[in-house]
C-alpha positions as CSV (number, residue, x, y, z in Angstrom):
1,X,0.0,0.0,0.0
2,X,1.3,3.6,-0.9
3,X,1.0,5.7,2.1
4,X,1.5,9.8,1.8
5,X,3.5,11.0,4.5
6,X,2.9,14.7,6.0
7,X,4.9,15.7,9.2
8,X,2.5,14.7,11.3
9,X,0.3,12.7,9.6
10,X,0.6,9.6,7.1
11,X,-2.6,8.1,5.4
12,X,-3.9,6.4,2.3
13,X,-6.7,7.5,-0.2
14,X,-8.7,5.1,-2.5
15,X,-8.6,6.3,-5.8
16,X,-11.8,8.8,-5.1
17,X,-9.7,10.5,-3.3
18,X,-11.7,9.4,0.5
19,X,-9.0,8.4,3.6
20,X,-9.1,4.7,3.6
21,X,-6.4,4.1,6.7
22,X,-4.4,6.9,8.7
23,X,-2.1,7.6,11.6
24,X,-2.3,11.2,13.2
25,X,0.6,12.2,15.6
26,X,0.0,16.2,16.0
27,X,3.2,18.0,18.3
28,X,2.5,17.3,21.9
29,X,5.6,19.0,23.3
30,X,8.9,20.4,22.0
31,X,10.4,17.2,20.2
32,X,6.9,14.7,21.1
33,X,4.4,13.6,19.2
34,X,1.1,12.3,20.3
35,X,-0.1,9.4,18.4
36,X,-3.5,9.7,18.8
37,X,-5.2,7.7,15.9
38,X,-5.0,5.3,14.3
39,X,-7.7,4.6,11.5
40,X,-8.3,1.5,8.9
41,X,-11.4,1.5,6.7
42,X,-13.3,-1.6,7.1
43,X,-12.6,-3.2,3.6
44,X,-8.8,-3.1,4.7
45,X,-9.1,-4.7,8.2
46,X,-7.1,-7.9,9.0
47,X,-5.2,-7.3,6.4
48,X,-1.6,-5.7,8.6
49,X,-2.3,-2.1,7.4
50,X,-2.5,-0.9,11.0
51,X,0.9,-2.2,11.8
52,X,2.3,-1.0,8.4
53,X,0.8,2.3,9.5
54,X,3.1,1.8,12.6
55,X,5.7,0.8,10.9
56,X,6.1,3.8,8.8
57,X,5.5,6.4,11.7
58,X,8.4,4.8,14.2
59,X,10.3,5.4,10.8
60,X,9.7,8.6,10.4
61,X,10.1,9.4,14.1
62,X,13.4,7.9,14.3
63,X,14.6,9.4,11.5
64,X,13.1,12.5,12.5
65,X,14.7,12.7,16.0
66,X,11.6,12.5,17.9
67,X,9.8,10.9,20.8
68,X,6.1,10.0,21.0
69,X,3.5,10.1,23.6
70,X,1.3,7.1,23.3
71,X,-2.3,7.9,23.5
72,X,-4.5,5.9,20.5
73,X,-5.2,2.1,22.3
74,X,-3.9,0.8,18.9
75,X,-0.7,2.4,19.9
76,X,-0.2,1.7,23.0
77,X,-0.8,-1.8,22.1
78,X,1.5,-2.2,19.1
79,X,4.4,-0.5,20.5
80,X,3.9,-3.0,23.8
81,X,3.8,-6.2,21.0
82,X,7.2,-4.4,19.7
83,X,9.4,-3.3,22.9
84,X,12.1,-3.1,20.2
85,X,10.4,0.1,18.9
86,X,10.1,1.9,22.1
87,X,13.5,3.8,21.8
88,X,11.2,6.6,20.2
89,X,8.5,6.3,23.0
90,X,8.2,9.4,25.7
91,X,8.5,8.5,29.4
């Protein structure tokens, strides 16, 4: 799946244009994130696109040089099935 990536946002569109799966992760603090949705349409569920979603905002993050605040359940729950991923995680 192609996702677009904005600075704090990466999503994916069907080809009418609608937001079929998407992470948000709006500044919380100087150098923090909050993830605070997560969001998979329906005809894409079960099918990893959450975790991909995941995938590609740790990525970012690291790359980036910052931390994240854990507030959607889907993240907290991902980056607890990942421990390896919590360098980027805010204490």
């Amino acid at each position: 799946m192609k996702f677009n990536k904005e600075p704090n946002w990466i999503y994916a569109e069907n080809p009418e244009g609608d937001i079929i799966a998407e992470v948000t992760f709006p500044l919380y603090t100087s150098g923090v994130v909050a993830i605070n949705h997560t969001y998979v349409d329906d005809s894409l569920r079960g099918q990893g696109v959450a975790g991909e979603l995941m995938e590609e905002c740790y990525t970012m993050l690291k790359e980036d040089g910052r931390k994240a605040k854990l507030i959607c359940p889907y993240a907290v729950k991902w980056y607890h099935d990942h421990p390896e991923k919590n360098d980027i995680v805010a204490r």
